[in-house]
C-alpha positions as CSV (number, residue, x, y, z in Angstrom):
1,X,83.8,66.7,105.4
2,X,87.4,67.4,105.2
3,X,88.1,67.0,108.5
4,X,86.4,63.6,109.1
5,X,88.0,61.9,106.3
6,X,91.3,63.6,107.1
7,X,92.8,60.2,108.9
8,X,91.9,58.0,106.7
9,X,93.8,60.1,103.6
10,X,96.6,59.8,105.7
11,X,96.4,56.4,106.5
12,X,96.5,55.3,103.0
13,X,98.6,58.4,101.1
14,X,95.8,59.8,99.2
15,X,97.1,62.5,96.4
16,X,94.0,63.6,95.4
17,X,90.7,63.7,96.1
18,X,87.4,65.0,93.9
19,X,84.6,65.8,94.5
20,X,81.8,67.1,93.1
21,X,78.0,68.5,94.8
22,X,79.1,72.2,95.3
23,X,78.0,74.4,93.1
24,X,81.4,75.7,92.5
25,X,85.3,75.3,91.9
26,X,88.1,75.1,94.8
27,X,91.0,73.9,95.4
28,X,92.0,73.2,98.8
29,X,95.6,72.3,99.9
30,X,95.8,71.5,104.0
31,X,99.1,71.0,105.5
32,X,99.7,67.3,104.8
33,X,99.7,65.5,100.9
34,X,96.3,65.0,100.0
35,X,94.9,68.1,97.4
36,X,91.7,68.7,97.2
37,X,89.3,69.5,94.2
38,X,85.6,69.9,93.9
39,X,84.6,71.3,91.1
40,X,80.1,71.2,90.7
41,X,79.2,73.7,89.0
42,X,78.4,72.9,85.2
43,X,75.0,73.2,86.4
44,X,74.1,75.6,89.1
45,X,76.5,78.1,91.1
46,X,76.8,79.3,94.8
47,X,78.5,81.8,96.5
48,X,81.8,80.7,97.6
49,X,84.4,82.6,99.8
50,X,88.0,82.1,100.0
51,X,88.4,80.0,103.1
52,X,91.7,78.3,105.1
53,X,94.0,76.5,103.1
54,X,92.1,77.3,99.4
55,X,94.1,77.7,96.5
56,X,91.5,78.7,94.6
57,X,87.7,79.5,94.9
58,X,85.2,80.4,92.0
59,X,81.5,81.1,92.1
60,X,81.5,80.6,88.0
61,X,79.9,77.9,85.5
62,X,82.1,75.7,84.4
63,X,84.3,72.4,85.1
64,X,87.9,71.6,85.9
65,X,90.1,69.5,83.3
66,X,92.5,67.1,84.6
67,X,95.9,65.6,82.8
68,X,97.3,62.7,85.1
69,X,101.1,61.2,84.0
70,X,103.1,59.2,85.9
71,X,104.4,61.7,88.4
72,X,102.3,64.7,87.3
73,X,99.1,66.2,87.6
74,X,97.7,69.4,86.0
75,X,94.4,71.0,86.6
76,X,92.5,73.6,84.6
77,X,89.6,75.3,86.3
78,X,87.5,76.7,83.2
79,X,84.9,78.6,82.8
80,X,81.9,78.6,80.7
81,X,83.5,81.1,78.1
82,X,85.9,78.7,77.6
83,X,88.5,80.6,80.0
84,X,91.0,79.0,82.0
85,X,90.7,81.0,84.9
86,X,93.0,78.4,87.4
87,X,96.0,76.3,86.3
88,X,98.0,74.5,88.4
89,X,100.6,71.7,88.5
90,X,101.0,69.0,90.7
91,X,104.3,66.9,91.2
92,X,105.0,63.5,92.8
């Protein structure tokens, strides 16, 4: 999916882009500027390995929290216990 959308993130300067359906959390940071987070797995979870250009992969319940300011953007991957098990910070 990453791939065939690739061009047109580029095209337009996409920072960011979510997505859900994945019974899991990643975060996936290919060469160029657009991050990308999919994080589906409040309700069901899959097996997920780390693969090129992941941050971060998690075969866990849970959801990931995001705080957007002007030239910021933090993300929280937490778990089901209530555990932040990812944090990051993003800067424009």
């Amino acid at each position: 999916m990453r791939n065939s959308l690739k061009s047109t993130f580029e095209k337009y300067g996409v920072d960011v882009y979510l997505t859900g359906h994945e019974h899991s959390m990643q975060y996936i940071k290919p060469a160029g500027k657009t991050h990308y987070f999919i994080s589906g797995s409040a309700s069901e979870k899959t097996p997920v390995k780390l693969i090129t250009d992941a941050e971060m992969v998690a075969s866990e319940y849970g959801f990931m929290l995001f705080s957007v300011s002007n030239n910021q953007l933090r993300v929280q991957a937490i778990n089901d216990q209530g555990e932040i098990i990812y944090n990051t910070l993003i800067k424009k």
